[in-house]
C-alpha positions as CSV (number, residue, x, y, z in Angstrom):
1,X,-9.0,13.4,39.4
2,X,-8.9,15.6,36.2
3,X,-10.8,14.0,33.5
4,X,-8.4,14.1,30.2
5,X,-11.3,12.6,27.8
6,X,-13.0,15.9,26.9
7,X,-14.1,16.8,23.4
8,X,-14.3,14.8,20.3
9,X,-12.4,11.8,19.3
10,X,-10.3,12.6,15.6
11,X,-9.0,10.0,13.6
12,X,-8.1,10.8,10.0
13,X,-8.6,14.2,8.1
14,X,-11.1,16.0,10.2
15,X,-11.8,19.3,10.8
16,X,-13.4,20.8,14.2
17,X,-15.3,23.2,12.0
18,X,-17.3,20.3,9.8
19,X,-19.2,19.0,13.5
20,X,-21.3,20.7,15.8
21,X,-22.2,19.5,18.9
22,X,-25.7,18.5,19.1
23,X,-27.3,18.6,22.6
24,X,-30.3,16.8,22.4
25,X,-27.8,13.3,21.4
26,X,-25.2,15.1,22.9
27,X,-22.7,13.9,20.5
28,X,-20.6,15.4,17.6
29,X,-22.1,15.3,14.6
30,X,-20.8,16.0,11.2
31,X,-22.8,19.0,9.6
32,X,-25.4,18.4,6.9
33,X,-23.7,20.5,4.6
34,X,-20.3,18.7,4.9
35,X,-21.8,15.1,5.3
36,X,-23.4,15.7,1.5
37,X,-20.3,17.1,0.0
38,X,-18.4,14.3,1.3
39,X,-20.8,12.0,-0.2
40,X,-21.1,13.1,-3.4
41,X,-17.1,13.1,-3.8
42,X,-17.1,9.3,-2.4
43,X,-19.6,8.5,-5.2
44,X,-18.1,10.2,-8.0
45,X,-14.5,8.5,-7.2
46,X,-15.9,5.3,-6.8
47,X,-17.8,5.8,-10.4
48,X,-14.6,6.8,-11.9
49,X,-12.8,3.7,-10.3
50,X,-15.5,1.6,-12.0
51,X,-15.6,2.9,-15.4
52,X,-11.4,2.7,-15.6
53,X,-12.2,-1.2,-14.4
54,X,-14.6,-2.0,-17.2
55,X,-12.4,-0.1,-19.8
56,X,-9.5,-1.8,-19.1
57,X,-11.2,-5.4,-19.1
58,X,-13.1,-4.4,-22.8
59,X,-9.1,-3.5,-23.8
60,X,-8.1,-7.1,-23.0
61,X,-10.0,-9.3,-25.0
62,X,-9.0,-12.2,-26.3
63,X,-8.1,-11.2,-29.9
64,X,-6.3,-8.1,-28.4
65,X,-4.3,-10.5,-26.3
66,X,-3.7,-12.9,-29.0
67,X,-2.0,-10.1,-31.4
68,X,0.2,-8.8,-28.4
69,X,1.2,-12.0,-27.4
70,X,-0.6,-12.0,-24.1
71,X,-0.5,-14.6,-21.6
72,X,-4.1,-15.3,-20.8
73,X,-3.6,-17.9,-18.5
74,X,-2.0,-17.0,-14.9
75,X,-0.6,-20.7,-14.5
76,X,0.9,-22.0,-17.7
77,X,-0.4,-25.9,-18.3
78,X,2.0,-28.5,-20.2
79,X,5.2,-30.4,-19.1
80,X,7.0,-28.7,-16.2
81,X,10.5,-29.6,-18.0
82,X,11.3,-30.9,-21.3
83,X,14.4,-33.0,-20.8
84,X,15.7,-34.9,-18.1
85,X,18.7,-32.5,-17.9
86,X,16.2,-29.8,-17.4
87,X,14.7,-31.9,-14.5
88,X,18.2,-32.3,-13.1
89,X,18.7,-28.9,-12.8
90,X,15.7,-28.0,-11.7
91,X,15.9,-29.9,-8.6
92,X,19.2,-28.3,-7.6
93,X,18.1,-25.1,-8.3
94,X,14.9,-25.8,-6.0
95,X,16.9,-27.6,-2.7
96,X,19.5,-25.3,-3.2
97,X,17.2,-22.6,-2.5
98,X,15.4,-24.7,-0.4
99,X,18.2,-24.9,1.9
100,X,19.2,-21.4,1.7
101,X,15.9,-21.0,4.4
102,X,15.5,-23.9,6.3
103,X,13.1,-24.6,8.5
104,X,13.5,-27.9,9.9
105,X,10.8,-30.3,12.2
106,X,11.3,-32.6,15.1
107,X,11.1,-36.2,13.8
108,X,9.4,-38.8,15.6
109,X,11.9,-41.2,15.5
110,X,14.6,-39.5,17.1
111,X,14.7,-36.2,19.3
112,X,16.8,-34.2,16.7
113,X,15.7,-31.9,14.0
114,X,16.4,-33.7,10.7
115,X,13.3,-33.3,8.9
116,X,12.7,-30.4,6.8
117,X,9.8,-28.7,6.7
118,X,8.5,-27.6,2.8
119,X,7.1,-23.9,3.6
120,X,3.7,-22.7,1.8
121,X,5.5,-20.3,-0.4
122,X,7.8,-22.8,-1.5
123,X,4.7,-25.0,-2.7
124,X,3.3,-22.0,-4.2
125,X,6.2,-20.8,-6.0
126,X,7.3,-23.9,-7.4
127,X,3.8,-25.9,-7.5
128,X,4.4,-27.4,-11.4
129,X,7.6,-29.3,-10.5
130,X,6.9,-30.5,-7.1
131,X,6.0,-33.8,-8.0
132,X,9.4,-34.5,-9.6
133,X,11.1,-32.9,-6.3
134,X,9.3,-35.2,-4.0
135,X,10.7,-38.1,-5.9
136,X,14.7,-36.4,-6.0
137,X,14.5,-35.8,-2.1
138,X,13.8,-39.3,-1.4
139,X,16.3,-40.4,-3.9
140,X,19.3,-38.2,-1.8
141,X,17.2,-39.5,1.4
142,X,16.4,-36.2,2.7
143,X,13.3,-36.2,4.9
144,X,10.3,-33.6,4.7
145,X,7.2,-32.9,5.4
146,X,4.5,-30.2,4.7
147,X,4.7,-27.3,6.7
């Protein structure tokens, strides 16, 4: 049987004329030449990388973000919805999308799927105003649990 295996294994942007076969290992090896220009471009892109990283994060301080009008915080903090109108439309908006994507669970009870299932990206999209939405669903009587 003919032995297809032969030679080097290449993955990625190599070149047969950066290795040399080395007998005593008898392996490919990259040559010492190429191993050290490859190295010093690695370190000088990962220096650059840094330096843009700690220039962009002395750009952003906080007086900087207070003149622009810069969110500092990621998750705002206060009430979720001013007025109860606001609530009430809320909670449309979020079963209507809800139930654009169901998923629905077994229940216990019964052998039928009636229970919906609250996916982690819907948590995590809608995370301030979940505890209002809890309280709506049992109001209509729609069953749900955690997925």
């Amino acid at each position: 049987m003919k032995d297809n295996n032969k030679g080097r294994r290449k993955k990625g942007n190599k070149n047969n004329r950066d290795y040399w076969y080395n007998p005593e290992t008898q392996q490919h090896e990259m040559k010492p030449h190429v191993r050290q220009h490859r190295s010093a471009a690695h370190q000088s892109a990962k220096s650059q990388k840094r330096d843009g990283a700690e220039r962009e994060a002395k750009e952003l301080k906080v007086g900087h973000a207070m003149e622009k009008e810069i969110t500092i915080r990621r998750i705002p903090t206060g009430p979720c919805c001013g007025s109860p109108d606001e609530v009430a439309t809320k909670n449309e908006q979020m079963l209507n999308e809800l139930m654009r994507r169901p998923t629905w669970a077994f229940s216990q009870f019964s052998a039928s799927p009636d229970v919906v299932v609250i996916q982690h990206w819907f948590r995590r999209k809608h995370k301030r105003h979940l505890a209002h939405f809890f309280e709506y669903l049992k109001l209509r009587g729609i069953r749900y649990t955690k997925g």
